[in-house]
C-alpha positions as CSV (number, residue, x, y, z in Angstrom):
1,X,22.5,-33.7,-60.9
2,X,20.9,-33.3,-64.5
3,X,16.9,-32.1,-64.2
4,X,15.1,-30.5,-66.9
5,X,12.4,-28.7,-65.8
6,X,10.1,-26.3,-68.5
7,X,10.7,-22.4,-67.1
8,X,7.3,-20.5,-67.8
9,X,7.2,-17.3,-68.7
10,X,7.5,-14.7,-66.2
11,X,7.6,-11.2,-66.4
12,X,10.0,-10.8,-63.9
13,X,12.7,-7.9,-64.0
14,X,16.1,-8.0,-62.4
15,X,16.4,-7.5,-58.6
16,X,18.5,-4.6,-57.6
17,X,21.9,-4.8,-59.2
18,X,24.6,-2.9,-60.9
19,X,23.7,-3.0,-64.9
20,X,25.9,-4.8,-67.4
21,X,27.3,-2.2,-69.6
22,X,28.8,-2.3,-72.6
23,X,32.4,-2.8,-71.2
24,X,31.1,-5.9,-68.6
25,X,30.1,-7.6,-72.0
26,X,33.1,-7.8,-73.7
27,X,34.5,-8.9,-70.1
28,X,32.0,-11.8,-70.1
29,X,33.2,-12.9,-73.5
30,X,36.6,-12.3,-72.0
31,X,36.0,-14.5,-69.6
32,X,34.3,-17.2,-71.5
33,X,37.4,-17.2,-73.6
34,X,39.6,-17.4,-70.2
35,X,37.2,-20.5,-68.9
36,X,38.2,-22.0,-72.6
37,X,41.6,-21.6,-72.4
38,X,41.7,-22.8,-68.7
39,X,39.6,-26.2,-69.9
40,X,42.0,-26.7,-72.6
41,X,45.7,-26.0,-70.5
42,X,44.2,-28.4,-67.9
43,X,43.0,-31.0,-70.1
44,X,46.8,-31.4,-71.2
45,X,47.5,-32.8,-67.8
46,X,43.8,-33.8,-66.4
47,X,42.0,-36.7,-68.3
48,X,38.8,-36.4,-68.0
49,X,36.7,-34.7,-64.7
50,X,35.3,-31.6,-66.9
51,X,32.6,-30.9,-64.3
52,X,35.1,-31.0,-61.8
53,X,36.7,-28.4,-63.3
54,X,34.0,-26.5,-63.7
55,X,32.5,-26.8,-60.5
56,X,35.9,-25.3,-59.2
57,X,35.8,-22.4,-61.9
58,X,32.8,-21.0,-60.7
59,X,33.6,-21.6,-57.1
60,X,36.6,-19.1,-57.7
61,X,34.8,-16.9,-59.9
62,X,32.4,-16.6,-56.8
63,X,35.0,-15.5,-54.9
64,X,34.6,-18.8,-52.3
65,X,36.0,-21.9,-50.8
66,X,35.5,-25.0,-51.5
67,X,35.9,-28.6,-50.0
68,X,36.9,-31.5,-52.6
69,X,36.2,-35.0,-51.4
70,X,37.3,-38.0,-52.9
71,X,39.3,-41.3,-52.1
72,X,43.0,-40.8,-52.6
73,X,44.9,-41.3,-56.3
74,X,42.0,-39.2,-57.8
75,X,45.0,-36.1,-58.9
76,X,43.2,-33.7,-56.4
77,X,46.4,-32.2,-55.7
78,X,47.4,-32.2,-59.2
79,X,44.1,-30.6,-60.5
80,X,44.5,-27.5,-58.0
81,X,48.0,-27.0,-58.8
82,X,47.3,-27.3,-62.6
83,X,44.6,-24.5,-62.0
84,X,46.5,-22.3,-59.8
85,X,48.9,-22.4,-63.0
86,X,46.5,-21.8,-65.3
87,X,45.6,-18.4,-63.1
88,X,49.1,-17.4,-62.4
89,X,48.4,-17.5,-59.0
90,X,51.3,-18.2,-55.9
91,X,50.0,-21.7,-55.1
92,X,50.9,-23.1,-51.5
93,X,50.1,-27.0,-50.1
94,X,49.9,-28.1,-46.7
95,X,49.4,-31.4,-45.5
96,X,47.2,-31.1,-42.0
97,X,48.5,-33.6,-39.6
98,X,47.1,-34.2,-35.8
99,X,50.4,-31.7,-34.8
100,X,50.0,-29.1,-36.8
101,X,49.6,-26.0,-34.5
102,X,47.6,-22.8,-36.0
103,X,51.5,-21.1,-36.0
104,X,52.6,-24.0,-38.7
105,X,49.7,-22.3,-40.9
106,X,49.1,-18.7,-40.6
107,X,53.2,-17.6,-39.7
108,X,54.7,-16.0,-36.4
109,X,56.3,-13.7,-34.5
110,X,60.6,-14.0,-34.4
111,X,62.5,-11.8,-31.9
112,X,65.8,-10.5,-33.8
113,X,68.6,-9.0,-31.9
114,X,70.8,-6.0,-33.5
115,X,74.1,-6.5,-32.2
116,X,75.5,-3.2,-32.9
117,X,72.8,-1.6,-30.3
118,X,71.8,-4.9,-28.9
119,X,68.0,-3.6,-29.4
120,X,65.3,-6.1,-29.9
121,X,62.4,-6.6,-32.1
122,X,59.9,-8.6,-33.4
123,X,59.5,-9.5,-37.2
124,X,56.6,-11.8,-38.4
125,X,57.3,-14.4,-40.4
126,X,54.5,-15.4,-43.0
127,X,53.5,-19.0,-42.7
128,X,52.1,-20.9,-45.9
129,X,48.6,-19.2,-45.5
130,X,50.0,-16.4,-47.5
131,X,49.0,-17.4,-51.0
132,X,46.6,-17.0,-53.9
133,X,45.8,-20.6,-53.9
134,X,46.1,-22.4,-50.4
135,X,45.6,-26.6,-50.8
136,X,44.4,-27.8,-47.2
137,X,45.2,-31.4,-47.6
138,X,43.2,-33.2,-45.6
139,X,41.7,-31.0,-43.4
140,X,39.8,-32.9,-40.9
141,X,43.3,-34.6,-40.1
142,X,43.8,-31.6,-37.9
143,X,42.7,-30.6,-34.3
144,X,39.8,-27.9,-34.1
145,X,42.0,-24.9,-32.7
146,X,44.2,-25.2,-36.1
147,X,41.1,-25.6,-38.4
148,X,39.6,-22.2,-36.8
149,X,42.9,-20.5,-37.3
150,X,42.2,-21.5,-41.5
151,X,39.0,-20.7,-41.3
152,X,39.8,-17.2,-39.8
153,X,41.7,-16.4,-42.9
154,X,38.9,-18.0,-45.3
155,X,36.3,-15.5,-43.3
156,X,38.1,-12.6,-42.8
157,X,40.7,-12.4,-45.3
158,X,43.4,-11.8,-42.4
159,X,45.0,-13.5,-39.6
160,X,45.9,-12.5,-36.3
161,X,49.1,-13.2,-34.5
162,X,50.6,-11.7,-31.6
163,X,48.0,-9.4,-31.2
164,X,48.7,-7.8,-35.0
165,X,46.4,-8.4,-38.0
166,X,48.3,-9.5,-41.3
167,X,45.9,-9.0,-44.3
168,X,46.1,-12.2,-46.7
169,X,46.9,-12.0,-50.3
170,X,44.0,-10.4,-52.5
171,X,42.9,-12.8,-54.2
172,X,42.7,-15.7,-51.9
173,X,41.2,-19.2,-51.8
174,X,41.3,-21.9,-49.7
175,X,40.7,-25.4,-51.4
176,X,40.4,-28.3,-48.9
177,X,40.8,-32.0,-49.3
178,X,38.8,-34.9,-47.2
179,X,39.3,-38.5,-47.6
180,X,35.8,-40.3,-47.2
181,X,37.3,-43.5,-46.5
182,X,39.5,-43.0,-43.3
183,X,37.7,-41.5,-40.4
184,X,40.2,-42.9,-37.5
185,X,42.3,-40.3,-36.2
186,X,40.1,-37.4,-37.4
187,X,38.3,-34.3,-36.7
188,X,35.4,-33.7,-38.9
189,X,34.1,-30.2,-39.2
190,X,31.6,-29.2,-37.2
191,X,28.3,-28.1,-40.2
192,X,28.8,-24.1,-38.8
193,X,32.1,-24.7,-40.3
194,X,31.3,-26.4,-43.2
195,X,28.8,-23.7,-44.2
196,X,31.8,-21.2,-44.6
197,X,32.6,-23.2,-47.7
198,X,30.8,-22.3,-51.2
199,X,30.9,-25.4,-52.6
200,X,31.7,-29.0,-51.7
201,X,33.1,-30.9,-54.6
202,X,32.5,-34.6,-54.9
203,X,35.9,-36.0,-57.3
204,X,34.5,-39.8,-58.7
205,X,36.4,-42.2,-60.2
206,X,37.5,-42.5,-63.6
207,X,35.6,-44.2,-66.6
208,X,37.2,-47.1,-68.3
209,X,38.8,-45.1,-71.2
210,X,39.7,-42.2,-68.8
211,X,41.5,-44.4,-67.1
212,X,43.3,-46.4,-69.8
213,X,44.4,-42.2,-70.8
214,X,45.7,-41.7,-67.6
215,X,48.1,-44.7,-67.6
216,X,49.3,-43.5,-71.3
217,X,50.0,-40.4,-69.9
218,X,51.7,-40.9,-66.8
219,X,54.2,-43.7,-68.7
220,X,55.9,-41.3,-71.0
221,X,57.7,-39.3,-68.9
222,X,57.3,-35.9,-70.3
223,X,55.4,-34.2,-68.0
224,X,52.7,-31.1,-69.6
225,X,53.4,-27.6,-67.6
226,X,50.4,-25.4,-68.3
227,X,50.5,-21.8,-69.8
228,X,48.9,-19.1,-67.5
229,X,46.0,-17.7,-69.0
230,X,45.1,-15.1,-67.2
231,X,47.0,-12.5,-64.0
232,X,45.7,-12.7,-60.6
233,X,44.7,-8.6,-61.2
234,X,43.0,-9.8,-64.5
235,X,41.0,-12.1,-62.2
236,X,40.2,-9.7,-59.7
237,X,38.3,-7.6,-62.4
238,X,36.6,-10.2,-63.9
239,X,35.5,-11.6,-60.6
240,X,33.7,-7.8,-60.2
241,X,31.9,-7.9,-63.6
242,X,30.4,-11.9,-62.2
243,X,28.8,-9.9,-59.6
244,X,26.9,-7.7,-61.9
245,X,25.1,-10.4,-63.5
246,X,21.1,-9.8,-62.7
247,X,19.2,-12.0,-60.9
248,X,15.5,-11.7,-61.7
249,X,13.4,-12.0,-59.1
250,X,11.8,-15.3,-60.5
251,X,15.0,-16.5,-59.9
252,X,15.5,-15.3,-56.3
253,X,12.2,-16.6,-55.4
254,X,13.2,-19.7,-56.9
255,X,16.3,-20.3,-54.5
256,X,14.3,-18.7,-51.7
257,X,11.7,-21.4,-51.9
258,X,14.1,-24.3,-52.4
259,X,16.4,-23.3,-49.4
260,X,12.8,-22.9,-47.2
261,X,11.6,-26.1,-48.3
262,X,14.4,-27.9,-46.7
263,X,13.6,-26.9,-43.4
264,X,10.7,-28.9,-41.0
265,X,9.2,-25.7,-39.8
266,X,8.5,-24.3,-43.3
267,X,4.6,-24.8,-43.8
268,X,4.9,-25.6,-47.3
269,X,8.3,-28.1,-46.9
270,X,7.4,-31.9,-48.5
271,X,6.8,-34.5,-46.4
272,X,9.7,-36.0,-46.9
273,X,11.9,-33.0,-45.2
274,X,9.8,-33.8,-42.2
275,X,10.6,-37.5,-42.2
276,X,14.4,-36.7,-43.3
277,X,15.6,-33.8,-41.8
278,X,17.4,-32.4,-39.0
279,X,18.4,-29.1,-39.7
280,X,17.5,-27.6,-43.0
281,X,19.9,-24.9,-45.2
282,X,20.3,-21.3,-44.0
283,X,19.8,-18.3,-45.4
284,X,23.9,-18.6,-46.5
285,X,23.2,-21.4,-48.6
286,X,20.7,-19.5,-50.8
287,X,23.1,-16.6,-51.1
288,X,25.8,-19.0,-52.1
289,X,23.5,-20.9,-54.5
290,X,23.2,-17.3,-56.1
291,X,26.3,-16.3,-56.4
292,X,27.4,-19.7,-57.6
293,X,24.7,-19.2,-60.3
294,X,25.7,-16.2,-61.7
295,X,29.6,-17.3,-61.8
296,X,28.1,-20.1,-64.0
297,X,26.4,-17.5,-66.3
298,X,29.5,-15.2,-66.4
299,X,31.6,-17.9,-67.7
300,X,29.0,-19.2,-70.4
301,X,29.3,-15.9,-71.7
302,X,25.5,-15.3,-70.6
303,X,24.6,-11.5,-68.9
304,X,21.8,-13.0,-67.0
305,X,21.0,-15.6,-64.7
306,X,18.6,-18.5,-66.1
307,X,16.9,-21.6,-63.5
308,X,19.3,-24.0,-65.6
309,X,22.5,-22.5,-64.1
310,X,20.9,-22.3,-60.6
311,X,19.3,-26.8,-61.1
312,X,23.1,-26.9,-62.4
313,X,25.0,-25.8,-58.7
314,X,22.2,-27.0,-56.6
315,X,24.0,-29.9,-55.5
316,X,27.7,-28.9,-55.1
317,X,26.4,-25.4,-52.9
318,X,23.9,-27.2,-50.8
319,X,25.1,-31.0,-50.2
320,X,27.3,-29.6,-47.1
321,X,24.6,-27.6,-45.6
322,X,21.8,-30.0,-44.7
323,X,21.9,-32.3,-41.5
324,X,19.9,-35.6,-41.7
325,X,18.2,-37.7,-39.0
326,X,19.1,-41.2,-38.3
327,X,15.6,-42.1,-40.1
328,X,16.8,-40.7,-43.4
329,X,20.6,-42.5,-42.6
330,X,18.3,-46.1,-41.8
331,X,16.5,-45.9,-44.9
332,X,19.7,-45.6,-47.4
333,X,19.4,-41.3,-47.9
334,X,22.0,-39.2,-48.9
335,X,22.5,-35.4,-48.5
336,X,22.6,-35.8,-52.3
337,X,19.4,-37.5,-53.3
338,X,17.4,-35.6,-50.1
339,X,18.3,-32.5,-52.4
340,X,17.4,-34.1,-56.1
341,X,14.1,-35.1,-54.7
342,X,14.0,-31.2,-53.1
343,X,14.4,-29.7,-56.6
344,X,12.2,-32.4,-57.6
345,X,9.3,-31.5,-55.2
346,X,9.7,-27.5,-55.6
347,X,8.3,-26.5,-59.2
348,X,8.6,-23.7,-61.2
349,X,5.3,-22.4,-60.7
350,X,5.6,-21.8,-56.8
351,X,8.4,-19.2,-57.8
352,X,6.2,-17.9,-60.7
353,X,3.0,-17.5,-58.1
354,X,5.3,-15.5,-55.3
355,X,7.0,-13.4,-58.3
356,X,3.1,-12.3,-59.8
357,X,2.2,-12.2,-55.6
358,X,4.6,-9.4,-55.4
359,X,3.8,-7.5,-58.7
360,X,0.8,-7.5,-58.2
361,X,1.3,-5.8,-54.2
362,X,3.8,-3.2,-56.0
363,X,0.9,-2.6,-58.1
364,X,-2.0,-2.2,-55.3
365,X,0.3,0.2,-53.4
């Protein structure tokens, strides 16, 4: 979603925040140069699909999750391996069938026997949860009890088995896969569920010359392995100096009145929400619009958040979180074009308005 919209000036300072010091701004150029680097190693074995990319950049850099969906043969597998490369990270796959049990993802408990003493004990055995980078291949392929055993981990950053808590790696990310196209046999995820994700990823088909690329490159036979470009503890740091980028508070105001203008009980939400809309975004979705906004700054180099990066993630952050009626389905409506015509219906000037609203109360008092 491309809108350019005119940002007036506002004299807006930076909500609370840590400061950017001199030693976070050689980390954001750090970290532009990483996001560089990363484009570049990737590009060797992905053609084409740079947003993509960067979609999923920021959604690590913003320490979330993230759902891709696309029809099969699109090298979703193949991107999140290439990436996982690229950080140096333990990368793990697993394929979600209607059998899996939550044991065949998060590990379990194994009695061993000492023959010398004949004493028994259990030992916990990690399942493929314990990773950097965990691919959930097709996740709505899976009952609900094993799904909530993922999504566990994804929320708490442990899992529990047996009655003992096993932290996960540190860091961790879950990336999930959904097939738009096949919907017999599965179990979709409920939208509390889907909320828990920062960002869902739409992968589209190729263009004619991307395509004709990808044919060249798959008929040689000599495969590209990536080089790491950066350590999983060099990504831990940088992901701290992300969350020190300021948000003014034109900014916040901004995301706070897009995510209330998508809900029908909002007195100032377009008419169009009314007609459209189920249930509108929760408070979650603005703080993940946010965050996804100042990963988006970090890795432009930029120490500040600007409207441009937060128009840029509307769509990929929000798409997931808004439920729409069967009036919006009957007349051809999307999750995606309910939003662009949201953006498109909340100026500028409304956040400007409640940003001088509240200088000018600090002022009174």
């Amino acid at each position: 979603m491309n809108i350019s919209l005119a940002t007036p000036h506002v004299a807006a300072a930076p909500v609370a925040s840590p400061h950017i010091g001199s030693d976070d701004l050689a980390g954001l150029q750090r970290l532009r140069t990483a996001r560089d680097a990363i484009r570049q190693q990737m590009a060797g074995v992905i053609v084409g699909q740079e947003e993509v990319v960067e979609q999923l950049l920021v959604c690590l850099f913003a320490r979330g999750h993230c759902i891709l969906e696309g029809v099969p043969g699109l090298a979703k597998t193949l991107m999140i391996r290439t990436l996982a490369q690229c950080l140096s990270l333990q990368f793990n796959r697993i394929q979600f069938t209607p059998d899996l049990m939550p044991s065949d993802i998060t590990g379990t408990d194994v009695m061993y026997e000492d023959r010398s003493s004949g004493d028994r004990t259990f030992k916990f055995i990690p399942g493929p949860i314990f990773a950097n980078v965990l691919l959930a291949d097709e996740i709505n392929r899976t009952p609900p009890k094993t799904q909530s055993a993922l999504l566990e981990g994804m929320a708490e950053h442990q899992v529990s088995v047996g009655g003992n808590r096993h932290a996960l790696p540190n860091p961790f990310f879950v990336l999930a896969t959904q097939n738009p196209i096949e919907q017999e046999g599965t179990y979709p995820l409920p939208e509390a569920q889907l909320d828990r994700f920062l960002m869902k990823i739409l992968v589209r088909y190729p263009s004619e010359a991307e395509e004709r690329s990808i044919y060249r490159l798959t008929s040689t036979g000599n495969p590209v392995t990536p080089k790491p470009v950066l350590s999983g503890d060099e990504m831990l740091a940088l992901q701290q100096i992300v969350h020190k980028v300021p948000v003014s508070d034109y900014c916040v105001n901004y995301v706070a009145a897009l995510v209330r203008s998508s809900r029908i009980t909002d007195p100032k939400a377009p008419r169009f929400i009314k007609d459209w809309v189920l249930w509108g975004i929760g408070p979650r979705g603005g703080q993940s619009l946010i965050a996804a906004a100042q990963a988006r700054a970090a890795l432009d180099g930029r120490p500040e958040v600007e409207v441009a990066d937060i128009q840029a993630m509307v769509a990929a952050v929000l798409r997931h979180r808004i439920v729409l009626n069967y009036n919006a389905e009957a007349q051809g409506q999307t999750a995606e074009s309910v939003i662009q015509k949201l953006v498109e219906a909340t100026p500028l000037d409304r956040a400007a308005d409640e940003t001088h609203e509240r200088i000018s109360h600090v002022l009174k008092t």
